[in-house]
C-alpha positions in Angstrom: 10.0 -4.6 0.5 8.4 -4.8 -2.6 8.9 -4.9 -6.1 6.8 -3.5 -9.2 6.7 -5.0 -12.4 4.8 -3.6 -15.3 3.3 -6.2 -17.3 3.7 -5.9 -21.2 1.6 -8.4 -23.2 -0.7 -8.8 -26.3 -4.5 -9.2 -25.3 -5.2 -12.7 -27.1 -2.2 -14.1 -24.8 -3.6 -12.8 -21.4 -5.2 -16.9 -21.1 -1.0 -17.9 -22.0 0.1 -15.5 -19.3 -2.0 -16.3 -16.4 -0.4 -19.0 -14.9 3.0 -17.2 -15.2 1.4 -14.4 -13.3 -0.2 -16.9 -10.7 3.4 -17.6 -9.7 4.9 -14.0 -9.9 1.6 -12.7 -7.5 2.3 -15.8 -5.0 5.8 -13.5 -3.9 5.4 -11.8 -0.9 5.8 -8.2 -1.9 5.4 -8.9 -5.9 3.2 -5.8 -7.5 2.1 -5.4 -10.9 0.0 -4.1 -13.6 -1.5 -5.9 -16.0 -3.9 -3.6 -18.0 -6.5 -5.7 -18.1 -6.8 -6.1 -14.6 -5.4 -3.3 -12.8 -6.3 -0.2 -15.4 -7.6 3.0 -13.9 -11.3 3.3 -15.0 -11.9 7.5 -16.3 -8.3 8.1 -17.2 -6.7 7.9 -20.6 -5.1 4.6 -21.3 -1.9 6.3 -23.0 -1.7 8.2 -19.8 -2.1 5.3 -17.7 0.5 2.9 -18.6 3.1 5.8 -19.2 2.2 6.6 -15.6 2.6 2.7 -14.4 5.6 2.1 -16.1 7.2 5.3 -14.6 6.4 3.9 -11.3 7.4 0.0 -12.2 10.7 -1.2 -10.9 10.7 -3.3 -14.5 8.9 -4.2 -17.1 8.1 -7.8 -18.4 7.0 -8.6 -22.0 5.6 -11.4 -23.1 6.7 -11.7 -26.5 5.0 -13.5 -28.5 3.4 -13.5 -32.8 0.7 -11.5 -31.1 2.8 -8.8 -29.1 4.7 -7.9 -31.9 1.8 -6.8 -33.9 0.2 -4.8 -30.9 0.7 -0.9 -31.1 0.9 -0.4 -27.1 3.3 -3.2 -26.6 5.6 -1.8 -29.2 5.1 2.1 -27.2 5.5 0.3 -23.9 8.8 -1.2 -24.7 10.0 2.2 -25.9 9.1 4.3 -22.8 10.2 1.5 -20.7 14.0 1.6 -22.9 13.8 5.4 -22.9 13.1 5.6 -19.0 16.3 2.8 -18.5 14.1 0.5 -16.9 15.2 -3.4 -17.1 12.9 -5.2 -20.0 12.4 -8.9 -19.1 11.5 -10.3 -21.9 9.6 -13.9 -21.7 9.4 -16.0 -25.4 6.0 -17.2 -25.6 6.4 -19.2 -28.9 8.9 -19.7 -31.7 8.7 -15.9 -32.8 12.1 -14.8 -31.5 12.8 -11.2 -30.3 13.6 -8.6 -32.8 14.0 -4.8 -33.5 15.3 -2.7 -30.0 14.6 -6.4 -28.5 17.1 -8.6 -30.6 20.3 -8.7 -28.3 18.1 -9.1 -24.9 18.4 -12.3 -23.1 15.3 -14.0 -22.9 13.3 -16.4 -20.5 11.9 -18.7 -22.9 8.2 -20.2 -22.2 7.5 -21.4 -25.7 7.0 -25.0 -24.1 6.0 -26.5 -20.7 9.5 -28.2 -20.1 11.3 -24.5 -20.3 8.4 -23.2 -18.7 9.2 -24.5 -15.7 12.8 -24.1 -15.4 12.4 -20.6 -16.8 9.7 -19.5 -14.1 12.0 -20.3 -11.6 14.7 -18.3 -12.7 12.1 -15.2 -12.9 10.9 -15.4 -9.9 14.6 -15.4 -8.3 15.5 -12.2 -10.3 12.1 -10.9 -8.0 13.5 -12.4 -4.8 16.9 -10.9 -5.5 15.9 -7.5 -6.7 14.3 -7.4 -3.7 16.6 -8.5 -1.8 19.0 -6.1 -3.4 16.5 -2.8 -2.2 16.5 -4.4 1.1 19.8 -4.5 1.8 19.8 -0.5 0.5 17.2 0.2 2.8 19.0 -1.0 6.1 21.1 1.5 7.5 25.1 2.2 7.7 26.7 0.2 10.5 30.1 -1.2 10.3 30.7 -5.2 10.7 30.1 -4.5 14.6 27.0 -3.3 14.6 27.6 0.5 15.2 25.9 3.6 13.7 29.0 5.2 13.6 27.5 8.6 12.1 24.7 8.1 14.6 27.0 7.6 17.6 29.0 10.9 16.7 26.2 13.1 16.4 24.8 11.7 19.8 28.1 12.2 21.1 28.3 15.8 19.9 25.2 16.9 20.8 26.1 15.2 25.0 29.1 17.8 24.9 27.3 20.9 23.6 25.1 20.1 26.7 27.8 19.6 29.2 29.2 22.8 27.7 26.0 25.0 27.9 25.3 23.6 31.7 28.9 24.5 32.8 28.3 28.1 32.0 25.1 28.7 33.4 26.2 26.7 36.6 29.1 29.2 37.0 27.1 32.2 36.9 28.2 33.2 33.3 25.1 33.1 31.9 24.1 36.3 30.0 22.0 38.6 31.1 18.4 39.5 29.3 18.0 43.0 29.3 14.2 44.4 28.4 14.0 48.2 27.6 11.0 50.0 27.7 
């Protein structure tokens, strides 16, 4: 399984956000976009990242002084709120969250010693949200192991069979009639 994550950050933090997205890309199944290293060369940027969020499981922000002055993070946030997608947001300094932000739980990286401990509780909300659409994935069986829809359409299907052999076996089988 995988998971996407669309990657919302100010350009003069992407050196402060690269080791956090060193960890995040060492998860098996882990996809993102970060604009400056995944966007689509020819297409319009607007475009772009409306289409990538669209197609993210979630979005993570790295707020920070910086982000909050930035146009597109402030349009990504919105189209990731008005598509109900989950916004992560990460603290990258003192500047606290505000605006459509301000009651959001935060993972706070503003120093090394929360960095840490804060990375790790990221990347298990990516292990269990994956998790999560794994378990969705598998199909219904009860505590024994069964596939009890499964089982009855297989079972169904056996006595249409015996029903349809029975007939022609006893000569009752309809005759085909071809006019001319």
């Amino acid at each position: 399984m995988h998971f996407r994550m669309f990657i919302s950050y100010a350009g003069k933090d992407l050196k402060t956000i690269k080791p956090f997205m060193d960890g995040l890309n060492a998860i098996s199944g882990f996809e993102h976009y970060l604009f400056d290293t995944t966007k689509t060369p020819a297409e319009h940027t607007r475009e772009d990242i409306l289409n990538h969020i669209k197609m993210s499981d979630a979005i993570l922000l790295f707020h920070s002084v910086n982000s909050k002055k930035t146009n597109y993070v402030q349009h990504e946030i919105g189209a990731a709120i008005a598509q109900n997608k989950p916004v992560l947001v990460a603290k990258l300094g003192r500047s606290k969250p505000d605006g459509m932000l301000k009651d959001y739980n935060y993972f706070d990286f503003s120093s090394r010693n929360k960095a840490l401990n804060e990375m790790s509780r990221l990347t298990s909300f990516v292990h269990n949200k994956m998790e999560e659409r794994q378990k969705d994935a598998m199909p219904t069986q009860s505590n024994n192991g069964i596939d009890w829809p499964l089982l009855l359409l297989v079972v169904g299907l056996l006595i249409c069979m015996i029903l349809v052999l029975s007939k022609t076996s006893k000569g009752n089988v309809p005759a085909i009639s071809v006019k001319s």
